[in-house]
N, C-alpha and C positions, 0 to 999 in steps of 0.2 A: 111670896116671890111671884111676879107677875111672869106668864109665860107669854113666849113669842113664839106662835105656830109658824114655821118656816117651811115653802116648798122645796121638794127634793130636788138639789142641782148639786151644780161643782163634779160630778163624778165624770169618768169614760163612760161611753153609752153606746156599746158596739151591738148590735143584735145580729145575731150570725144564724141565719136559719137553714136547717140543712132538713130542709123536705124532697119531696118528691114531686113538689107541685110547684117550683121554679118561684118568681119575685112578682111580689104585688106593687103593682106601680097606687099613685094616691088616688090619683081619679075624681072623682067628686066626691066630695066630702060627707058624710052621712053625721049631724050635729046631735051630739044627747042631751034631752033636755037637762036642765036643773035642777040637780035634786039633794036635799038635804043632807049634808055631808057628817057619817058616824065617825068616819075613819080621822084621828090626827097622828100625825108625828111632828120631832124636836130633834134637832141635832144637839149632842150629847153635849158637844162642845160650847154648844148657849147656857146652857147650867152651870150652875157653882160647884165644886163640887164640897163634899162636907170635909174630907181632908185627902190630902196625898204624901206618897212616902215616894219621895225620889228616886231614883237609880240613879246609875253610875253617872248618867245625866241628865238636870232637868227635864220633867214633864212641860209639854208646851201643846196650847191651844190653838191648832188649825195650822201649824206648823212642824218639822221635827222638832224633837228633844235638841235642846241646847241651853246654855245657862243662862241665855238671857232672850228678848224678844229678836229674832235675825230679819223674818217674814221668810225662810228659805222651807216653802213647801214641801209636804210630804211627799213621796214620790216610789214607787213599788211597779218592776217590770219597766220602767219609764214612763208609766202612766203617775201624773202629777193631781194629788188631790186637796181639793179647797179646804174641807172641812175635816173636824176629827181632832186626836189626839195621838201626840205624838210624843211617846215613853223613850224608856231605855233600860233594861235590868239591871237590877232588880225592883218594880215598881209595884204601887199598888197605889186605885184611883177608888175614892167614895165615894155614894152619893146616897143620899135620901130620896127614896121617889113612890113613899107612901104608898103604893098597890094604884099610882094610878096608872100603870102601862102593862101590856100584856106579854108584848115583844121587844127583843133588843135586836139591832141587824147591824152587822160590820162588815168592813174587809179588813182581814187582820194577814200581815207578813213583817218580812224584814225590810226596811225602807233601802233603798239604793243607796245610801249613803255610808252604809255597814261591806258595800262590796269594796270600796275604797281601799280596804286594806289587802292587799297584795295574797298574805296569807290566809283570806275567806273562813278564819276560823268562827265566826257566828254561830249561834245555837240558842235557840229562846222558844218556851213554850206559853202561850197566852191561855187563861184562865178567867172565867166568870162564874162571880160566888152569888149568892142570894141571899140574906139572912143567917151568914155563918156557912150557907151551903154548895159545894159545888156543882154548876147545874153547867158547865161545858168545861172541856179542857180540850186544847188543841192537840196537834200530830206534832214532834219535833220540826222545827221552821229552822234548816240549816245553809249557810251561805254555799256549801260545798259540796255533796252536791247540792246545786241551789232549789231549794221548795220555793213551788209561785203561792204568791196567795192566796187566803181562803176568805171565801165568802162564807160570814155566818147569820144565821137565825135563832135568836136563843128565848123560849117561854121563862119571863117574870113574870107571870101574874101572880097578884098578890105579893110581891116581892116588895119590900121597906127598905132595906139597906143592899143597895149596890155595888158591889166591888169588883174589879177589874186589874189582874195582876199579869206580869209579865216576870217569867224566873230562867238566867242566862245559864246553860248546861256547855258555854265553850269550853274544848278540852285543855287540861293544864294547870296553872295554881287560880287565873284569873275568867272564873266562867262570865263572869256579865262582859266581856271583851269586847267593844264594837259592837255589841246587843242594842242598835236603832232599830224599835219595834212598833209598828204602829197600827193604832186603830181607828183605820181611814172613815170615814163618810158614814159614822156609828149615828144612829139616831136610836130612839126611845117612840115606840108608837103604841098608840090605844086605837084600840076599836079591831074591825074586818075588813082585811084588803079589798074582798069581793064589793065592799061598796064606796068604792073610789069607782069615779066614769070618766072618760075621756076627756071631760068639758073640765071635772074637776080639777083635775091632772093638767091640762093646761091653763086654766085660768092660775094654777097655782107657781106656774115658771115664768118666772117678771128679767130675768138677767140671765143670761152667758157668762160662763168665766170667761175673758180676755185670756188669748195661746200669749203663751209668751214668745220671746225675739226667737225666731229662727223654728218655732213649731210647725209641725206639716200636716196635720190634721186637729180638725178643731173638736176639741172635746166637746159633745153634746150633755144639756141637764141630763140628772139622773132621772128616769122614772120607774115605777114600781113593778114587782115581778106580775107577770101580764100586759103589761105596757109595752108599745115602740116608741119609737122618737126618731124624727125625720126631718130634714128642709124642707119645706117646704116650698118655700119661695125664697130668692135672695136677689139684692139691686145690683149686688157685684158677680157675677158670676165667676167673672175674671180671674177674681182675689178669692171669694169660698163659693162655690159652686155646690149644687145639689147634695154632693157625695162628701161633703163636707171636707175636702181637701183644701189646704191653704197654699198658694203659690207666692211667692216672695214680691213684696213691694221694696222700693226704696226708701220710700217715706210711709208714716203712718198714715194708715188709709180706715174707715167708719164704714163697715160693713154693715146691713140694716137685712134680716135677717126672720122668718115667719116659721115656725115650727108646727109640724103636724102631730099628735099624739093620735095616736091608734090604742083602744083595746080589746085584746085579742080575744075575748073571751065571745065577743058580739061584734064587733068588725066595727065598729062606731067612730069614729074620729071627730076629733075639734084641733083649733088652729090657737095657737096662741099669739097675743097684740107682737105688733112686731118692736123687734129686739136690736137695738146695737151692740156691734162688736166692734172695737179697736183693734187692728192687727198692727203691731208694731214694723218699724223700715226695718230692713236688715242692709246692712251694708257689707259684702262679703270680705270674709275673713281670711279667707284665701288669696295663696300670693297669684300674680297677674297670668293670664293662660298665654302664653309666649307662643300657639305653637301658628298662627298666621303670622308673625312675622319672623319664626323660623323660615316659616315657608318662602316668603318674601326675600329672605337673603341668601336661600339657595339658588333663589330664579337669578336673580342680581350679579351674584357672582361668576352663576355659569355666563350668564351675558358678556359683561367683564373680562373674565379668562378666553372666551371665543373672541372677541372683537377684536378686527386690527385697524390702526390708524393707516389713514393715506386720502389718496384722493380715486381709486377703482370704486365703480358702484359696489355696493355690499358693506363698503371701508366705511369710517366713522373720521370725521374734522380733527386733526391735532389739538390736543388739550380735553377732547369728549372724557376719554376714561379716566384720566384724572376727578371728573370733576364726577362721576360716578362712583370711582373709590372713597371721595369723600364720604356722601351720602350712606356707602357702606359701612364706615368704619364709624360714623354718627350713628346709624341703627345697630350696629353689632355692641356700643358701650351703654344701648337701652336695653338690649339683649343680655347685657352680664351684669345688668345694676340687680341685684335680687330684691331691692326695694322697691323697685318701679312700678306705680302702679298703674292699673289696666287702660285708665285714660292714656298714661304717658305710651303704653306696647302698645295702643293700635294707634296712637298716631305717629309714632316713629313707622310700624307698618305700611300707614298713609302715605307716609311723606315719601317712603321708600320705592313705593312703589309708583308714585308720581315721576321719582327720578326716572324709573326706567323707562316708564314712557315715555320724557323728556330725551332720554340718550338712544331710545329705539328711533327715535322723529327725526335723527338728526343722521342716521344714515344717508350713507350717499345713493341717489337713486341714479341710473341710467336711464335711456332714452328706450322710449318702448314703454311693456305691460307694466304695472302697477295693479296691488289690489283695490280690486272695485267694491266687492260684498262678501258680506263670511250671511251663514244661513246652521240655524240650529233647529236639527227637529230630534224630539223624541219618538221611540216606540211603544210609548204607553202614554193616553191624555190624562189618563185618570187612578189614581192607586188608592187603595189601600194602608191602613197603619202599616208603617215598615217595609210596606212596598219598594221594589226597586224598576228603577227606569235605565233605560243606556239611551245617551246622548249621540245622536250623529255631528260632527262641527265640518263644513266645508266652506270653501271660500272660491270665485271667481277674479281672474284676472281683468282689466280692462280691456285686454284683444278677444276676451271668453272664452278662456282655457279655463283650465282648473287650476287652481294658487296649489301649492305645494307647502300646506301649514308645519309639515315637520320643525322647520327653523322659526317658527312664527312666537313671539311672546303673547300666552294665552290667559288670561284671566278672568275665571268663573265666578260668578256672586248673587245671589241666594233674594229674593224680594222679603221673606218670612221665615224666619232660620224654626219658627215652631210649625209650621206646615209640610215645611222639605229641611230637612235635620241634617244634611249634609249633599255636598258633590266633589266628586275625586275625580279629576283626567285622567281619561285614558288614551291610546294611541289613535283611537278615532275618536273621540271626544270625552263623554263622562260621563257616571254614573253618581244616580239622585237618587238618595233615602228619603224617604215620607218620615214625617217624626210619628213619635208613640206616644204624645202625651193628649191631656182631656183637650186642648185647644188646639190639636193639629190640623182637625178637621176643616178645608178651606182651600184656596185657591193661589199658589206664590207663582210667581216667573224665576225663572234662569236665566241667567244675562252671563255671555260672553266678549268679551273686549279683546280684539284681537290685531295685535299687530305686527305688520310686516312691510319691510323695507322703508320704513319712516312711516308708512299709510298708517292710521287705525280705524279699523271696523268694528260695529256693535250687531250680534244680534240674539235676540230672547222667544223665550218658548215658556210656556202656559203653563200649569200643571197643578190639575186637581186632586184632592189628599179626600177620601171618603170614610168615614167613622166606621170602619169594619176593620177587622183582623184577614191579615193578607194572605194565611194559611188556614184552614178550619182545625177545629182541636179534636184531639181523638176521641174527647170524652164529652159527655154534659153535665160539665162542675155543676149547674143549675138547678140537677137533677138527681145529684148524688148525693150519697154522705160523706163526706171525705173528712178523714181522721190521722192521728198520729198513732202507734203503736211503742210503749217503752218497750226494747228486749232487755238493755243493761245499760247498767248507771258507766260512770269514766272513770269509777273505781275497781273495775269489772265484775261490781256483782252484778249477777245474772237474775233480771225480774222474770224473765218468759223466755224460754225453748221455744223452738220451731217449731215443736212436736205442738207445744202448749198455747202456741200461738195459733193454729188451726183449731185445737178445739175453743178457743176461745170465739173465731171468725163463724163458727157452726152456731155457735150461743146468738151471736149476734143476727147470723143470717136470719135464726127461727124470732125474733124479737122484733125485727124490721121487715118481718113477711117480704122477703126477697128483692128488695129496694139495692139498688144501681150500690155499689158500696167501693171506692180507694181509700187502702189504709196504705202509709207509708212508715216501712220500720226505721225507728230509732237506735243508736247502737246494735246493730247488726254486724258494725266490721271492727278489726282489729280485737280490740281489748275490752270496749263500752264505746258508750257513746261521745262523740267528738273526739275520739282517740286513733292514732295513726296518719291523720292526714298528711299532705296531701295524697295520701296513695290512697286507689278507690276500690284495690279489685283483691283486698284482702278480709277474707268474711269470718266472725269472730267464731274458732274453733268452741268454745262454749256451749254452744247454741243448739251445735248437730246432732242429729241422732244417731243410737248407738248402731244401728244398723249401717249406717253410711261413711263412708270413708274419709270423706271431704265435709268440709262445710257448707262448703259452696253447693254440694249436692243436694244438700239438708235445704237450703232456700230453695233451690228448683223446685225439690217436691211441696213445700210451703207454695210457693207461687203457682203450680200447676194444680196444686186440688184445692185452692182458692176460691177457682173461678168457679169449680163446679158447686158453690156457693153463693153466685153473683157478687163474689169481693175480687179486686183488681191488688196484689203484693206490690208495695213499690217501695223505693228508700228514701230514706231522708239521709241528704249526703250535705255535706259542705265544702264550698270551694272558696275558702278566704283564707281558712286556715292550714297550721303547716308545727308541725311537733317535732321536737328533735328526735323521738323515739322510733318517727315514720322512717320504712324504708329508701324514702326518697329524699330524705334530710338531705344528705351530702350533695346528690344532683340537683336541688335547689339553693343548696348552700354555694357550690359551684360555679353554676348559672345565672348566679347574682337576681334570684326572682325574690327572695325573703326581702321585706320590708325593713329599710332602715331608717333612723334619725337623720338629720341633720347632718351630723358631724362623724355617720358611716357606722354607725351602731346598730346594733341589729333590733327595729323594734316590736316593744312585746304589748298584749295585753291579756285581759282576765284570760282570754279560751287560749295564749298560744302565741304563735309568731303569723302575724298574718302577710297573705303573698300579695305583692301587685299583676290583677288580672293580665296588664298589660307585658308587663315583662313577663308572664309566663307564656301567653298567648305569642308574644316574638318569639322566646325562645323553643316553639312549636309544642310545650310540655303540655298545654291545658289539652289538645286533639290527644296525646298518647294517651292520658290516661284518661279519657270518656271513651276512647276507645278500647280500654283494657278493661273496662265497669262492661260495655257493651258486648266484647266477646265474652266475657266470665259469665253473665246475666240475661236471662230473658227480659231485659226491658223495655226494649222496644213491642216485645209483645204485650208490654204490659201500659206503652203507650202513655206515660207521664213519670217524671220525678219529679222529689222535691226538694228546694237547693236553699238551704238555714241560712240564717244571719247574711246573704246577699249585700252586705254593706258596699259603701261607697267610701265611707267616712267611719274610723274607726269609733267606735262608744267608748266617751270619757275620754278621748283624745280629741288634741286639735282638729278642725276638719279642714279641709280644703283636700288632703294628699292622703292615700292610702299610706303611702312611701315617701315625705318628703326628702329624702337623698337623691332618689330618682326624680324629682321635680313632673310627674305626672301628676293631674290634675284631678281630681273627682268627678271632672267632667268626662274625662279621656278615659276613665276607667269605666265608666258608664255606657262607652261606647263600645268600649271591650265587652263588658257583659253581654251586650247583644248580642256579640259576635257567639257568644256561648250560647245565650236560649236558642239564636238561628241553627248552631250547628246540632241541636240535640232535635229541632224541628225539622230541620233538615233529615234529619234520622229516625226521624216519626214519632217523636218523644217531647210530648209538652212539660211544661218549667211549671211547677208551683212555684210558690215563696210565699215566706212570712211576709208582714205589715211590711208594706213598700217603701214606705216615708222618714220611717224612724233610721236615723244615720246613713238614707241611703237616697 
């Protein structure tokens, strides 16, 4: 059998370093020479194997299990992988591989495609034998609660016959049930990691997987434990930028792309030849964002409803409003086509809005003043991410009084909607957000159109957007360790007491010789974890000690003799979801905030009923209950929380709508969210959150 040494790629490749000594930028390069390489490895998946025994359904190469070849990648956490093999229980996979490898390395879990079934009953334990002998067995891998994968390292030296089995324990008459098991990015290596070098390591990564349509981060090659992996150079900045984020093209675009390998054992670094990536177009799937030319048709109308016909200055020509009601009632059946897409709403918007400037002109003007100039200045030149500015808008008459804009048709618009993220009127003018995102950083104008009495005036203002954070943060993530703590699964067993959760934070303090330390607990309220919501200031009676009354008491003393530890107590809360079991079912149920279908059904997925930001934030519920966390809990003292699953876009559902009943946007919900991390910064409370990208 001829072999094909292959470098290690196709994996996720996050390196998350939690020191105390903050981020190494590349810098100049330090090259290792060339040196005679001991070390190989082979993905498992290039081999034959000598036989297989099925499960429930076919074994497939570099794919899931299915009965026939599909190409539908393996996939674990939503991290998608190239290589490997992909089982189903009950299975068992051979191979010959005569004593020539010493080590075996997986990542072995349930594939995402086992969550599919509603009722999570999955259950599969992965096993590797050696010559008849067991040399790993895994922990139970249960969809419910769900176990994340595990990375393994298994010693075959000398090992001739390799087996690899997979056996389904789900509860009932049929255990291999939905048992999608796999053993991702498995290779077979000979030799000593230690003599792999940086030069190696990168001369040995020739390709990128290609993200597939609609991915938000580009998986980087895998490399070896000791190794990083970096951009180091990219021609697109635009499209994948340094941090390896993807921003969405229309069309497919050929990103050309240079990778740094570091390894860390001696700080060495090499660069590998440079690499194309394909990023496919996405064309969004979401239906059309109506809400400018909602906006458009309330101007329109109020103009409309005020106007009278005649021949008095102020008055409007016989037949004017007619021919404005058209234009109205032409935009309000692109307004209710729920097909319509985003080209046809902003130029119904266009056009709409052309009308009224056509029917503002046509006012009757009197003898005398007229507007001569409108004049916009801000109070701030220059901002910050998320910054905000207030617009002054005034205007001059032609005798040089001051115009009186109250009656005046006012319209504001944006030069770079990713530099200045929005502007709102106010009764003196408006207020401009700075956007948040990697390309806000830059320079847009504000432009107002302003008309009165048939006149129209233009005038615009400047404003610079600076790559900093608008608030400082209470902590230095950069400098910390920051962690999750489990207390209890959503079944309510109970893994860790309060009690037990301090001596644990004592362990750790003397391990990490007194290093900056936020841990955020997990299942802390109600019943376990992700149970009860949306209610936040119910803390799971389980937990407290027996000396204390309350629960809620049992975290105070948790969080206050924390610190004298250098660890910082915070929660991991979630604000998406929403349980019928929670206290506040019926007042969200009520208040029409729970997420529905289409056709007014209430929608569900794996965690739950999840809420629209937006409707809960109207109907004032999101401020009650951060504020009922914040009176029940020191956490402002404790100066950051952490807020799960932060979605935009449900997982495994359509995306565009949290709540497609409500016809809010993903966009619009996004803005709501701000409105949440400002209100908890506002209160001196910085926002974690999970991976940014992924459904959100």
């Amino acid at each position: 059998m001829k072999r094909i040494w292959r470098s290690i790629s196709g994996s996720l490749a996050i390196v998350l370093a939690l020191t105390s000594l903050g981020m190494t930028g590349l810098g100049r390069h330090a090259f290792a020479e060339a040196e005679p390489a001991s070390y190989e490895e082979i993905y498992i998946s290039d081999l034959d194997w000598t036989s297989v025994k099925h499960g429930k359904v076919k074994t497939q190469k570099d794919q899931i299990a299915a009965a026939s070849l599909t190409g539908q990648k393996m996939k674990m956490e939503g991290v998608t992988y190239d290589k490997g093999l992909g089982s189903h229980a009950d299975s068992k996979i051979t191979y010959q591989i005569n004593g020539d490898y010493n080590r075996l390395t997986s990542v072995i879990g349930i594939d995402d495609e086992a969550l599919t079934n509603s009722k999570l009953p999955t259950s599969v334990v992965f096993a590797v034998y050696g010559d008849g002998d067991k040399l790993y067995e895994s922990p139970h891998f249960t969809a419910k609660p769900y176990i994340r994968p595990l990375k393994i390292n298994v010693d075959v030296s000398g090992i001739h016959e390799l087996s690899l089995e997979v056996t389904g324990y789900a509860a009932g008459s049929n255990p291999q049930t939905t048992s999608y098991a796999d053993w991702a990015d498995t290779k077979l290596i000979n030799g000593d990691p230690e003599d792999q070098t940086a030069e190696s390591v990168a001369s040995s990564i020739r390709s990128i997987a290609p993200p597939e349509k609609g991915q938000t981060l580009l998986r980087l090659p895998y490399v070896p434990d000791g190794f990083t992996v970096a951009i180091a150079a990219s021609d697109r900045e635009d499209i994948i930028p340094k941090d390896a984020q993807i921003f969405p093209v229309s069309t497919d675009a050929t990103v050309t792309l240079v990778l740094a390998v570091t390894k860390l054992a001696d700080g060495t670094t090499a660069e590998t030849v440079p690499l194309q990536v394909l990023v496919p177009g996405v064309q969004p799937a979401e239906s059309a964002n109506k809400t400018a030319l909602e906006s458009e048709l309330a101007n329109a109308q109020a103009y409309y409803d005020n106007a009278v016909e005649g021949t008095d200055p102020g008055q409007y020509p016989s037949g004017s409003k007619e021919e404005l009601g058209q234009a109205i009632a032409k935009a309000k059946a692109v307004y209710a086509d729920d097909a319509a897409s985003q080209y046809a709403v902003n130029q119904a918007a266009a056009e709409l809005h052309e009308s009224v400037l056509s029917f503002l002109a046509k006012a009757i003007v009197g003898e005398g003043k007229r507007l001569e100039s409108v004049s916009l200045t801000s109070d701030h030149a220059s901002l910050n991410l998320d910054g905000l500015a207030h617009l002054r808008l005034s205007g001059q008459l032609s005798d040089g009084s001051d115009a009186d804009l109250k009656h005046a048709y006012v319209k504001y618009s944006l030069s770079n909607p990713n530099v200045l993220a929005s502007v709102q009127p106010t009764e003196s003018g408006a207020e401009v957000r700075a956007g948040t995102k990697l390309n806000s950083a830059g320079t847009a104008t504000v432009t107002a159109t302003v008309t009165l009495g048939g006149v129209t005036r233009t005038a615009e203002v400047p404003i610079t957007v600076q790559f900093a954070v608008d608030q400082p943060f209470q902590h230095a993530y950069h400098q910390t360790l920051t962690m999750k703590m489990f207390m209890a699964e959503n079944n309510g067993t109970v893994r860790m007491t309060f009690e037990q959760a301090l001596a644990t934070v004592k362990k750790m303090d003397s391990l990490t010789r007194g290093i900056p330390k936020i841990i955020y607990l997990v299942g802390w309220q109600f019943d376990g974890h992700d149970t009860g919501y949306p209610a936040l200031d119910v803390v799971n009676p389980k937990l407290k000690r027996e000396q204390d009354e309350r629960a809620e008491d049992s975290l105070k003393w948790l969080m206050d003799e924390a610190f004298k530890y250098n660890t910082t107590i915070s929660l991991h809360i979630n604000m998406l979801d929403a349980s019928s079991e929670s206290p506040l079912w019926d007042t969200y149920l009520t208040k029409d905030v729970i997420a529905r279908e289409n056709d007014g059904s209430l929608r569900k997925y794996v965690w739950g009923y999840p809420i629209s930001y937006t409707r809960e934030w109207e109907e004032g519920l999101t401020i009650q209950r951060i504020d009922k966390l914040l009176e029940l809990l020191p956490i402002q003292r404790a100066g950051t929380i952490h807020i799960d699953a932060f979605h935009q876009n449900i997982p495994k559902l359509e995306a565009g709508f949290i709540s497609p009943y409500h016809k809010i946007t993903s966009q619009q919900e996004a803005e709501t969210q701000k409105k949440i991390i400002r209100y908890f910064r506002d209160k001196g409370v910085d926002v974690t959150a999970e991976f940014d990208k992924l459904s959100r």
